[in-house]
Phi, psi and omega in degrees: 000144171301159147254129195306302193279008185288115155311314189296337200288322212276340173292331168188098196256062162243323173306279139030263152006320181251314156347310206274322181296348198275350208243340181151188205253321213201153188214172190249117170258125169292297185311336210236330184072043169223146134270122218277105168289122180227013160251149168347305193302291197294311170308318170309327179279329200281340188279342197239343157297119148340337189238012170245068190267160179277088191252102181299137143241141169298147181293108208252154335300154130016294201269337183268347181236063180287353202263317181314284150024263179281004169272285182314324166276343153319338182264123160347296210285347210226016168233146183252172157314083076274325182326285213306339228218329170288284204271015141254045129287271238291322185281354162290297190305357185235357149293329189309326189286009174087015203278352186281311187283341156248030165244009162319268177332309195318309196292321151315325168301305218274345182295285177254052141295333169279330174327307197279341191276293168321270196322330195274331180284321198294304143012292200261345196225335197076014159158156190223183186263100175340293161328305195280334183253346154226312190305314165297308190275339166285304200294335184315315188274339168308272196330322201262022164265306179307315201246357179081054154270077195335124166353301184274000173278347198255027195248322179311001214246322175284341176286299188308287196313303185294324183295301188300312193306342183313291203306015169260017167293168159260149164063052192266135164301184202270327194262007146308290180339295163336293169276331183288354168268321158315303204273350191293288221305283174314320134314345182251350186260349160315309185259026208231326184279302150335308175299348172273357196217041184251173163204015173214146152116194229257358166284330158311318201275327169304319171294316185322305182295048154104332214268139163307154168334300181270350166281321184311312218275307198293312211289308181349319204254343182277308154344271196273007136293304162304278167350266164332294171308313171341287178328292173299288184322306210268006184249341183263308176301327165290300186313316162354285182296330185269357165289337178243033186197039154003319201274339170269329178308295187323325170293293177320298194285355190265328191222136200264337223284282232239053148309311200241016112321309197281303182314321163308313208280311128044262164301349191242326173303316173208082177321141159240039152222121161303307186218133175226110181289144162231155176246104190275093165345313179237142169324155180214162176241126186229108179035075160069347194274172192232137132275104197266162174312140201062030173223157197246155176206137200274127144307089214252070202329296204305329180276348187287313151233071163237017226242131215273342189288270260233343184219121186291112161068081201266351156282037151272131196264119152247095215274018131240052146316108166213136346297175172216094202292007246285161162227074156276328184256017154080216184170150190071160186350337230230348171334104160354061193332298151316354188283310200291347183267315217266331161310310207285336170300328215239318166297306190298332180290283158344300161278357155273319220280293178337309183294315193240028181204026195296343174262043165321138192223180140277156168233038149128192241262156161303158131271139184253144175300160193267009201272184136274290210294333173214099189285122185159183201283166161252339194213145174208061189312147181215157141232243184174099200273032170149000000 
């Protein structure tokens, strides 16, 4: 079985991964206390049976983390039906309202304006950071755009956004712990005060559908947490990858059409969220393993599309992959609110770099974050051989 925290797994745990699919669909990690799906089949069933559902518990005690709390029972993400089914109504009805399709052109601008930027460091320096200069800085400025976060308010939003996701890690200290309720409270009274004093955009428009004080305040922060981590990770890992796959970048920049194959492909080559947890309501049977009711069992995205059933030579990075079964943006009720923005990001991201950088390179090695459950980079030198 893996160990989550093993440097060698995290530089690259898809052998680890086709080990476990050779053995069977689904296994019990003792380190994590869960059981893992880890073939396409099995994971697909764990995202989408009914009777695996998303059952918050609070982050104990109870009293040292009131603000982490109360964002996670407020959320979408962390609610089943009827709640579940009241609050993606009302935030579909108030995406319904055009705030994706009118940031489209926007997101295209900003994309290549960081591009001409990146390029401009690389210029002057002989290589710059992928991350810090496009991967970061695009969806953050998307997201505060998306929710109306005045400019000079927008440095704060990503330190918050890293603080909290730690606690979906395993075996996080007590001064992670910590700061990630320290980054809650302050992101939900930030964004709670904004939200008092918007009468436009798309936090105006959750209330108008119907959503409480604190639900407005959970999607807010449920947004540019997903939203972000998505973005970056499937912007960082990708490129990572098509640089050191050199014959596809080259595909990319040569044909615009598959611009939007290669983001699938992308999302499916090196996920960037890895495990996504259920709480089974009922015994449940998932590819012969029995999950009984009140005990969890993980979707273990990243082997899932790796998984040889469902995808022809799938440790191959191929940028026109068709079909692409990939379930990165999860799947069933629980399906990703955010995938069409987080495309629309990662291609406009793309097709500038392609446009003003086709001789993109790497200029030594990445650093990779120390996480599992969400997986991706810290640094992404890049240069330009012309």
């Amino acid at each position: 079985m893996f160990d989550p925290g093993d440097p060698e797994f995290l530089a690259d745990p898809y052998p680890a991964f086709a080990r476990l699919r050779a053995t069977g669909e689904v296994h019990w990690h003792e380190g994590l206390g869960l059981a893992v799906a880890v073939s396409h089949a099995a994971a697909s069933a764990v995202l989408r049976h009914r009777d695996l559902g998303r059952i918050w518990t609070d982050a104990s005690p109870a009293e040292r983390f009131t603000s982490f709390n109360l964002l996670h029972r407020n959320s979408l993400l962390e609610n089943e039906p009827p709640e579940h089914t009241r609050l993606r109504r009302s935030i579909a009805g108030a995406f319904a309202r055009g705030h994706v399709e009118r940031l489209r052109p926007r997101v295209a601008e900003l994309a290549r304006d960081l591009v001409d930027e990146l390029a401009g460091r690389i210029d002057a320096d002989g290589s710059a950071d992928l991350l810090e200069h496009l991967a970061q800085p695009l969806p953050v400025a998307v997201i505060a755009e998306l929710l109306e976060v005045p400019e000079a308010d927008r440095a704060s939003l990503v330190p918050w956004s890293n603080a909290i996701v730690k606690m979906y890690e395993y075996g996080l200290p007590l001064e992670g712990q910590l700061a990630a309720e320290q980054a809650a409270a302050e992101f939900a009274g930030y964004l709670r005060e904004l939200a008092a004093n918007t009468r436009e955009g798309l936090l105006a428009d959750l209330a108008d559908a119907g959503l409480g004080p604190d639900e407005v305040v959970a999607t807010g922060v449920l947004l540019l947490m997903a939203g972000h981590e998505a973005t970056v990770n499937v912007l960082g890992n990708g490129v990572h990858a098509l640089l050191g796959q050199p014959a596809q970048w080259r595909r990319l920049v040569g044909d615009r059409a598959l611009l939007e194959p290669a983001v699938e492909e992308l999302i499916r080559y090196d996920s960037p969220l890895q495990l996504f947890e259920r709480t089974a309501t009922a015994d449940v049977d998932i590819a012969g393993y029995r999950v009984a009711a009140g005990t969890k069992i993980g979707a273990l995205l990243g082997a899932a599309a790796r998984d040889p059933a469902v995808f022809a030579e799938p440790d191959t990075l191929d940028i026109g992959r068709a079909p692409n079964q990939h379930l990165g943006f999860g799947a069933g009720i629980h399906y990703c609110v955010g995938a069409p923005l987080a495309r629309i990001e990662v291609a406009a991201a793309l097709g500038a770099l392609a446009d003003r950088l086709p001789g993109l390179s790497a200029a030594g090695a990445p650093e990779r974050r120390p996480e599992f459950v969400i997986r991706g980079l810290r640094t992404l030198p890049v240069g330009s051989a012309g």
